[in-house]
C-alpha positions in Angstrom: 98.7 124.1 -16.2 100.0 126.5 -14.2 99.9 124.5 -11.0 102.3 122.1 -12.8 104.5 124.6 -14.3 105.5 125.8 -10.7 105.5 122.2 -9.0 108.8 120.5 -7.7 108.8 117.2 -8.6 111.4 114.3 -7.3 111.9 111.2 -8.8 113.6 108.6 -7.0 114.8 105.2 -9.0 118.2 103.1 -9.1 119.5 101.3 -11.7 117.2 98.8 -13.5 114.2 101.2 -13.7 111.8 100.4 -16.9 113.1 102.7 -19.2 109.8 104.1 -20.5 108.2 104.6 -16.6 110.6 106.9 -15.9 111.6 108.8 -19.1 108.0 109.8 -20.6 106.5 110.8 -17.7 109.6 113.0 -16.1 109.5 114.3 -20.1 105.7 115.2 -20.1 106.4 117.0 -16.3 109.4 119.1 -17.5 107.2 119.9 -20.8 104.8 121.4 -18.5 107.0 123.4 -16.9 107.6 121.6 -13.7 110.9 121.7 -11.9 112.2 117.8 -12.1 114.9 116.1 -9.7 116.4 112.8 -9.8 117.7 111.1 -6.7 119.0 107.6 -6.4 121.2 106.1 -4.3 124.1 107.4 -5.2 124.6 110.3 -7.7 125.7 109.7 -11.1 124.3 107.7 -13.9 121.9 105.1 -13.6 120.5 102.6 -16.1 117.7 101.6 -17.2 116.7 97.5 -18.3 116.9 98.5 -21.7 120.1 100.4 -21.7 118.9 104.3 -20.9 121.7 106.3 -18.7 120.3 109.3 -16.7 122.2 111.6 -14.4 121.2 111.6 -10.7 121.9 114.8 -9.6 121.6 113.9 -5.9 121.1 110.9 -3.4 117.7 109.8 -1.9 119.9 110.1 1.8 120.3 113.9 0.7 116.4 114.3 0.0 114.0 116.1 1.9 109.7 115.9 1.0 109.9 119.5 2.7 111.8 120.4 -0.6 108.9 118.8 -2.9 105.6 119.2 -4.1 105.2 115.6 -5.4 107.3 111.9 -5.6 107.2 110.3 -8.8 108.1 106.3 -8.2 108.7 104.8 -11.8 109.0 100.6 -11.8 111.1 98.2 -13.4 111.4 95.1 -11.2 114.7 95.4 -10.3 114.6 99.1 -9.3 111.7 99.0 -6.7 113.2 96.0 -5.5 116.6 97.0 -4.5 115.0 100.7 -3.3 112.8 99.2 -0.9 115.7 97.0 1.1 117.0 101.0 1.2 115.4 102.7 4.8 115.9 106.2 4.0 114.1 105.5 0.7 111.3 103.8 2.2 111.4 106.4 5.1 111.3 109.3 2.3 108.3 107.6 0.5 106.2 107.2 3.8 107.0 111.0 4.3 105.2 112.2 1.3 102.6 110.1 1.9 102.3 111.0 5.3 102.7 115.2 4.2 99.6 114.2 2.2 101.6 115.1 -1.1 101.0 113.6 -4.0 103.0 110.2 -4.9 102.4 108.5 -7.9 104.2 104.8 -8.4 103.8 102.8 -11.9 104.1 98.8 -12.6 106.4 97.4 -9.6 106.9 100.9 -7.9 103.6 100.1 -5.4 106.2 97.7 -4.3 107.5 100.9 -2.3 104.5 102.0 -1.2 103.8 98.6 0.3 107.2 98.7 2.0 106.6 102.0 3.6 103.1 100.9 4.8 100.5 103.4 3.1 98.8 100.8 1.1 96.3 99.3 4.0 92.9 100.7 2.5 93.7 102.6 -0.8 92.6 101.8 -3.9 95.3 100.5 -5.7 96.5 98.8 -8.6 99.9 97.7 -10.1 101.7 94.7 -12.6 99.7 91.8 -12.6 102.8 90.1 -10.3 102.2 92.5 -7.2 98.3 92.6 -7.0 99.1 89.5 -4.4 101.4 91.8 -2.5 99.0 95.1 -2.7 96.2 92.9 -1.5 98.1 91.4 1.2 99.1 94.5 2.2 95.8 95.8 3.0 95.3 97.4 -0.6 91.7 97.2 -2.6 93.5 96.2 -5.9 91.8 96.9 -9.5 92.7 95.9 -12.7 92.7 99.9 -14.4 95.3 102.0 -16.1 95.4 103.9 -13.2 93.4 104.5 -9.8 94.0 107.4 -8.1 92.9 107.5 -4.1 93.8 110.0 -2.0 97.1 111.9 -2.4 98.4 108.4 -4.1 97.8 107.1 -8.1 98.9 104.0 -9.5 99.3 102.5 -12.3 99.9 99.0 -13.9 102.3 99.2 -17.8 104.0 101.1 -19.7 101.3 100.9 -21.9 99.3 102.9 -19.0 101.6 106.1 -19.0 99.4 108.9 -20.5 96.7 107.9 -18.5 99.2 107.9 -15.4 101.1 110.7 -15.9 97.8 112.6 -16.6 96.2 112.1 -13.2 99.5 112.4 -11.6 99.6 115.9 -12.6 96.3 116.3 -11.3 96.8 114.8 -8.4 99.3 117.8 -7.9 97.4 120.4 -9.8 94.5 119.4 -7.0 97.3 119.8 -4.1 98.1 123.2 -5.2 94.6 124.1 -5.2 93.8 122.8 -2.0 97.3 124.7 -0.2 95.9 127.5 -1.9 92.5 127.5 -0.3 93.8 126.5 3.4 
């Protein structure tokens, strides 16, 4: 874990974020040692559907992928939603992407990733209500607890978190390695 331990993580969510998407995994990250930021839209607190208030300690305007090892997108419906009508959001998203840093977006998050275009091709999945939208948007949709292609995992639920937020951390244990060898 000691790729982890040294990684910079963002996270970028508004209010209306699923509680649990964001919470465990930014928990499990921090656990591991990793250095964890939360941007939004505006700093402050933000809320989750079921009542959670976290502290963003910057905006998403203010964020930079050069700063970042990896982007964490948790879901919600509301939060993706209202992130992805936001163009420095969606602009900071296809930047990681395109940086080939890992990116990691759970239930309604690949919303986002559709939004900034990086889903054509990828092996994908997502909630049940977006498979339409990842398909149509050029994604190869499965129904797993999470698919990891490229410098991009998904995930579907809540109930998929561990299995998320362990190939998420590989996906940036794997980065490191390959920076490391380049």
């Amino acid at each position: 874990m000691t790729a982890i331990a040294d990684a910079r993580i963002l996270i970028i969510a508004t209010d209306g974020f699923e509680d649990s998407e964001l919470m465990k995994p930014r928990q499990s990250l921090i656990d591991a040692g990793a250095d964890v930021t939360l941007a939004s839209l505006e700093t402050g607190e933000i809320e989750g559907d079921n009542g959670t208030m976290i502290e963003a300690t910057q905006t998403i305007a203010d964020s930079n992928e050069g700063d970042y090892d990896a982007l964490l997108l948790p879901g919600g419906t509301k939060n993706p939603d209202k992130l992805r009508m936001d163009e420095k959001a969606v602009a900071l998203i296809k930047a990681f992407v395109d940086a080939g840093k890992p990116v990691g977006a759970i239930c309604h998050a690949p919303w986002l990733l559709i939004e900034a275009d990086v889903v054509r091709g990828k092996q994908v999945t997502g909630w049940p209500s977006i498979r339409t939208d990842l398909n149509n948007a050029g994604g190869i949709v499965h129904d797993q607890e999470s698919v990891t292609d490229g410098n991009i995992t998904t995930s579907r639920n809540p109930d998929d978190i561990p299995a998320f937020t362990k190939a998420f951390i590989g996906l940036v244990e794997k980065a490191d390695a390959r920076l490391e060898t380049a």
